[in-house]
C-alpha positions in Angstrom: 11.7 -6.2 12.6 8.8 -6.7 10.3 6.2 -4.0 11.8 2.6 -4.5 9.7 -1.2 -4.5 10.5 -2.7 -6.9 8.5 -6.2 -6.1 10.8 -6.8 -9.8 11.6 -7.6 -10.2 8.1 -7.5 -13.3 6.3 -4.4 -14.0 3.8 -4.6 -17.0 1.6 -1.7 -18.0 0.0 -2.3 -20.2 -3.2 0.9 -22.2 -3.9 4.0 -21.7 -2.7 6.7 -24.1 -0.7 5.7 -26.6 1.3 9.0 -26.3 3.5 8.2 -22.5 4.3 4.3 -22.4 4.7 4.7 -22.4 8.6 7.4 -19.7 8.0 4.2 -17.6 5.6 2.2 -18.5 8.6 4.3 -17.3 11.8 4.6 -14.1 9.3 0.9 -13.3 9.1 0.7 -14.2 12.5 3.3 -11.5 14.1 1.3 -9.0 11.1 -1.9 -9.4 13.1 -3.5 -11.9 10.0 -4.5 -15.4 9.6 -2.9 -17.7 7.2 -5.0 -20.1 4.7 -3.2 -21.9 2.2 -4.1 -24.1 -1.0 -1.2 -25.5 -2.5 -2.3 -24.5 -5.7 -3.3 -27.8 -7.2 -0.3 -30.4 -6.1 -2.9 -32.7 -3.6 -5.5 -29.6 -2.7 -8.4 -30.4 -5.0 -8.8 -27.6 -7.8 -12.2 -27.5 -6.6 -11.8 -26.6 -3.3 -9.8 -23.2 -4.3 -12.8 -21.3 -5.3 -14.4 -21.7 -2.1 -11.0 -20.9 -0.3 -10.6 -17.9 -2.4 -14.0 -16.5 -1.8 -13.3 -16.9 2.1 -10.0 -14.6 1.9 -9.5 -10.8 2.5 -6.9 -10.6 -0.1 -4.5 -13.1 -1.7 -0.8 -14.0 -2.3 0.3 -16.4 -5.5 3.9 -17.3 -6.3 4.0 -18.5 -9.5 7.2 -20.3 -9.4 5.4 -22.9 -7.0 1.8 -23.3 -8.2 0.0 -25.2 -11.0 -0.9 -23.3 -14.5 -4.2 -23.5 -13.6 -4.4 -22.8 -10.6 -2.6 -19.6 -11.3 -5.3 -18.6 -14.1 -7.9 -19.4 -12.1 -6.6 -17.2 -9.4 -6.0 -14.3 -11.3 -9.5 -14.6 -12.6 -10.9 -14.7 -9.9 -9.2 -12.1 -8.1 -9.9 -9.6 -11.3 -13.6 -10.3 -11.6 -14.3 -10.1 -7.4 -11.9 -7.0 -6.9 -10.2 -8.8 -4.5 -6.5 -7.9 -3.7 -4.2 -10.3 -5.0 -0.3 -10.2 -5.0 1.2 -12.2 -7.9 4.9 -13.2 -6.8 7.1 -14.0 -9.3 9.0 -16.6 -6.5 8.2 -18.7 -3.5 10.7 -16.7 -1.2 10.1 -15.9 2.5 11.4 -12.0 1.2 8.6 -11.9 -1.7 6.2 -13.0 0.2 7.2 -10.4 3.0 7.2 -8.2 0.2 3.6 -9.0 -0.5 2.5 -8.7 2.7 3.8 -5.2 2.8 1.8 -4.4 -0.6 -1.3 -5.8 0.9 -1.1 -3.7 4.3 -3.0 -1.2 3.0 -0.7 2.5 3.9 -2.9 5.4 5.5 -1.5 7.4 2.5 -2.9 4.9 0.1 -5.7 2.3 -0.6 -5.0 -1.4 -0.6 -4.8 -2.4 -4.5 -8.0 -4.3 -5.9 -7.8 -7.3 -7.7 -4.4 -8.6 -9.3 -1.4 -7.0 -9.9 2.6 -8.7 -10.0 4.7 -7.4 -7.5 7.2 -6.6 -10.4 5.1 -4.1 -11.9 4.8 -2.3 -8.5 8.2 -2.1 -8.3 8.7 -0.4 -11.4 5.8 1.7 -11.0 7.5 3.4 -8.1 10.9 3.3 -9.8 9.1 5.8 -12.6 7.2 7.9 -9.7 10.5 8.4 -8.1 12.5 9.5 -11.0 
């Protein structure tokens, strides 16, 4: 069973699959977190992301499922705010369970600040463990 404490902070997920968003949503749900979502530019209005992005605690991007600049402007925004930001290399229920995990913030450890790929964690902790 997925076991995180999310806080009842707010997750916004920019992009993604359609067909799963009320799977990212029960997820964030059962972690103690609310889901917002911006479909990353396919009928959400590009304009509307800023605002949606400066109402989240931390954010999740797949960037197999998102527009180019939607992307960008995520990243950007994400880097210049220090807001934590998990860049997914695909639109999977698993990465973005894997995300979530990132973003849960461990006792041992401080919840990363602004963006970073999910990739490059992963081989961060591959080196740390060798």
């Amino acid at each position: 069973m997925f076991d995180l404490d999310l806080a009842g902070r707010r997750i916004l997920c920019v992009g993604g699959r359609s067909d799963l968003a009320p799977r990212y949503r029960d997820l964030v749900q059962r972690c103690n977190g609310e889901l917002v979502r911006h479909d990353g530019g396919l009928e959400d209005s590009q304009q509307r992301l800023e605002a949606v992005l400066a109402s989240a605690d931390a954010v999740i991007c797949p960037a197999d499922a998102v527009s180019h600049n939607a992307y960008s402007r995520t990243k950007r925004f994400c880097k210049r705010m220090g807001k934590p930001c998990v860049l997914v290399p695909r639109s999977s229920l698993g990465a973005f369970a894997q995300a979530l995990t990132a973003l849960a913030d461990p006792p041992d450890q401080q919840a990363p600040q602004g963006p970073f790929s999910l990739d490059n964690e992963r081989m961060l902790r591959a080196r740390q463990a060798a």
